[in-house]
Every structure is written in C-alpha cells, then in structure tokens.
N, C-alpha and C positions, 0 to 999 in steps of 0.2 A: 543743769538739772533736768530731770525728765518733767515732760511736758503736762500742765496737770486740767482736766476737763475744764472748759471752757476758755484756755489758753491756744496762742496759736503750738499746734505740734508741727515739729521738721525733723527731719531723719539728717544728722549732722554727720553719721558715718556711717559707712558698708556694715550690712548684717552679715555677720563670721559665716561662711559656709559652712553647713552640717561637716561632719567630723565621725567616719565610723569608728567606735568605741575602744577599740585593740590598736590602732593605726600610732600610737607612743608609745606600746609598749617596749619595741627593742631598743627605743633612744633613752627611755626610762633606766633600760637593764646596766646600756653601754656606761650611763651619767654615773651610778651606782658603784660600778666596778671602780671608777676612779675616787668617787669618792668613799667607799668603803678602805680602800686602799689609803689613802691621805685620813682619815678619821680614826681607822687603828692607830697608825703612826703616830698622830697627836692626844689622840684622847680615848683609847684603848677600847674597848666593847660600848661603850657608850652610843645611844640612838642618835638620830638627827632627825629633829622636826621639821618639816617643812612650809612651817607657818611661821614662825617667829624665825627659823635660818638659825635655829643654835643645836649645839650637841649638848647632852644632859641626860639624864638618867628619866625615864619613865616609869609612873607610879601606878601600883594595882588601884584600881577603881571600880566602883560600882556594886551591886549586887556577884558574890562569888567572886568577887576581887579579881576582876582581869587583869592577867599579867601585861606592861608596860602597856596601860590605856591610856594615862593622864603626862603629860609633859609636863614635867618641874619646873619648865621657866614661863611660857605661857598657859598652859592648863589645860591645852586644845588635846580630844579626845581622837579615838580611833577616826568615826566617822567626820571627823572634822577636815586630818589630814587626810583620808582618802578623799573627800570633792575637790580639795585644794591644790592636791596631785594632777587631777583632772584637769581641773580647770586654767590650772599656770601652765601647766603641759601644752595644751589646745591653743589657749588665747595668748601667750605672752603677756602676762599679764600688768608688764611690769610698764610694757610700752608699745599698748595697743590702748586705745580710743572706742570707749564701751559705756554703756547706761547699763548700770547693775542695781538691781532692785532682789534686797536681800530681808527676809521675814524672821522677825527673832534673832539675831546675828547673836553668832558666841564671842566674847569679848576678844579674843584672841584675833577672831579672822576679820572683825570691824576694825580694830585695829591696823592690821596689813592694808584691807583695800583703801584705808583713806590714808594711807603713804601713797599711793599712786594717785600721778598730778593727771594722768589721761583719763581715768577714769571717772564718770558721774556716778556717782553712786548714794544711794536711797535706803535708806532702812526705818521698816514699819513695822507696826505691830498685827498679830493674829486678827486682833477684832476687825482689821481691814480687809479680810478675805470675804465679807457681806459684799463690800461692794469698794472699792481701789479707787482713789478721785484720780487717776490719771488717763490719759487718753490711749486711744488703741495703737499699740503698736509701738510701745515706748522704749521698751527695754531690750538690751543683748543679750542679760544674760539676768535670771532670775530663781533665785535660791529660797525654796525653802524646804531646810531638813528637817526631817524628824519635826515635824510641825500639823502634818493632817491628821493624825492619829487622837488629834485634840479639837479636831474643828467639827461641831454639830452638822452642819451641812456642806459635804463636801463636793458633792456637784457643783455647787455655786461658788466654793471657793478657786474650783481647779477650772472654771468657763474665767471668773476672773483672771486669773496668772494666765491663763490662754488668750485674753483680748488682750492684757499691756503689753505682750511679749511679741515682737517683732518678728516677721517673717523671716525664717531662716534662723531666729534665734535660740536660745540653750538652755533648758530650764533644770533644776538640779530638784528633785520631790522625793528622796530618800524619805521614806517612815521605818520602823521597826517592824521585821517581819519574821511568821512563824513556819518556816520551812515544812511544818509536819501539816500544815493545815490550807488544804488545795481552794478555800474560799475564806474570803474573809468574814468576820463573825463580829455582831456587834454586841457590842459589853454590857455588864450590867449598870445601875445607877452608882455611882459614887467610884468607878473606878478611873485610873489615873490615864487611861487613855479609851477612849469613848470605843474605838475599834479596833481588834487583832487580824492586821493584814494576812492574807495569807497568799499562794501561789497566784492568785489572777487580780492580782494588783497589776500589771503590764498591762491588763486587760481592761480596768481600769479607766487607768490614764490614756490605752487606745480609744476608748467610747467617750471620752471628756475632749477628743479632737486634735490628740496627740500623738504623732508619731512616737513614739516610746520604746526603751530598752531597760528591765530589771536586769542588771548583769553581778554577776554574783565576785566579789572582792578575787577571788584567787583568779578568774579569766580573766579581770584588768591588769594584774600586778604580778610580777614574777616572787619567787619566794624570795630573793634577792630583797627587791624592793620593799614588799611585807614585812621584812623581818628586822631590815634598817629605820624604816621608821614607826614600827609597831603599831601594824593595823590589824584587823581584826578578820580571821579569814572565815568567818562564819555571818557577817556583814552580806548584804547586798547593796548599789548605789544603781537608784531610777535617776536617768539622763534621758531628757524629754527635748522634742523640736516640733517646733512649728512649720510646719507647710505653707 
C-alpha cells in the first residue's frame, strides 16, 4: 500500500518513464487487425471491450443516446475504455509493479486493477482532493476522470494529485469538455458540474505544475481501433506528468 503521512515512505519500484502520447499507436492498429480478423470470425460485428476482455454488443447511453457507449457485460463507458487503452498499452499492466491511486473508480475498471497481484492499488473518494493523507510522491499512476468538473476548489485538488504522484509519474485528469468554448466558465448554483472546461484546460493543468497533454481521441486512436471498441471521437483524454 502507498505510504500514508506520518508513515515511513519508500520508493519500492522504478517510476515508468514518461511516454509520448502517439508512441502505441501503430502497435495498437497492428493488435487490431488480428484481432478484428479472429472476432469477425467468431462472433461476427460484435465490439470488444477492453476492460472486461469480452466481445458483446454496446449500448446507446446517455443523453442523445450515443451509439455503442455502454458495454453489456461490464458497463464501462466510452471514456472508460479510452484511459484503459492508454494505460495497459504504456504500463503493461498486467505485470508491471505500480502504486495506483484511482478517484471515484467505475465499477468495471476497480474491478480489473485489483486482478493484478503487482499492482498497489488505492481508491478514494472526491472529498479527499482537500487534502490526501498520504505522503509525497507515492504514486505511478493516478487517475481521476471526469472528477474535477465537481470539485469546489480545484487548485488545491490538482497541487494535491501533484504532491502524491511520484516523479516521473502518469496522471489520467480527463473532465468533460466544450470544444466551442476557448475558456473555461463557471456554472451557476445548482448545476450538476460546478465548471464547463473549455480549450485552456491544458493550460490549466500546466499552471497547477504539470506537464500536460489534452489530446483529442481521434490523434490517439486510429478509426480502426475507435470503431472496434466504440469510443467516442468527440472525447478528449488529459495525460498529465510530473517532472
């Protein structure tokens, strides 16, 4: 378990080398082709989620009922398998040695990480972004989506994910973003997300001591890959490093 204030903290394994963004994509495409190929064969136009590892049909969800959002066997949405793309790609996740510290987790992908025996892995809630009892520099890799868009003060939540998260290490801070609107705007009272991000969210999470990348779903992913496991190419996913 990560080390929590006032415990002794140690750094038990290597922090992952930053990772430029595109750098899976043509191993993504090549994975694809074969299994596009063997998934027609067996189970005809059917998706494959990448969270749970099953083929099955994808459900319209959400407002305007996006085609193939929700996966019929785990539930996991667009943005769900797109970090998880990401992140098994990068880390191996399967059997690499990592402290993961996840906010809000969707049932689907708390699921998968605590099948992996190498991994430590942590999950808290929102109201912990005031202030994280654990020590600096704890984590590999720390996730939270679609999560700040709800938090009153986000400077102090994103100085927090920035102290536990370990030199060199990967933080995943996707929010929902409104492509038409070049700053972000804050909401009025009673609305269901305090703030509508807009284009200088990058910008953002650079001034909160992040190096940072908004990269928009269609430059990580070939249509290939987008279309097999039905992501959302209107999405973008913020992948954040510490220095």
């Amino acid at each position: 378990m990560a080390a929590k204030r006032g415990t002794s903290a140690h750094a038990d394994v290597d922090s992952p080398k930053n990772v430029i963004v595109t750098d899976f994509k043509d191993a993504l495409d090549n994975n694809m082709i074969l299994i596009n190929s063997v998934s027609k064969a067996l189970f005809g136009e059917k998706k494959y989620c990448p969270v749970c590892e099953k083929h099955g049909k994808f459900e319209e969800f959400g407002e305007g009922k996006r085609p193939n959002a929700k996966c019929a066997v785990c539930s996991s949405l667009e943005r769900d398998r797109s970090y998880w793309l990401y992140l098994s790609s990068i880390f191996a996740l399967e059997r690499t040695k990592l402290s993961v510290l996840h906010f809000v987790p969707e049932a689907c992908t708390r699921k998968r990480f605590l099948q992996f025996k190498e991994i430590n892995y942590e999950v808290t809630d929102s109201d912990s972004l005031s202030g994280l009892p654990y020590e600096n520099n704890s984590f590999d890799i720390v996730i939270c989506n679609y999560v700040l868009q709800r938090i009153p003060d986000e400077k102090k939540a994103l100085s927090e994910i920035l102290r536990v998260l370990k030199t060199g290490g990967t933080a995943v801070l996707s929010v929902p973003m409104n492509n038409n609107f070049e700053t972000t705007i804050e909401n009025k009272a009673g609305s269901s997300s305090l703030r509508t991000y807009g284009n200088d969210y990058e910008k953002r999470l650079s001034d909160s001591g992040f190096t940072a990348k908004v990269v928009p779903i269609m430059d990580m992913f070939s249509d290939l890959v987008m279309n097999a496991h039905g992501l959302n190419k209107n999405e973008r996913i913020a992948i954040c490093w510490k220095k």
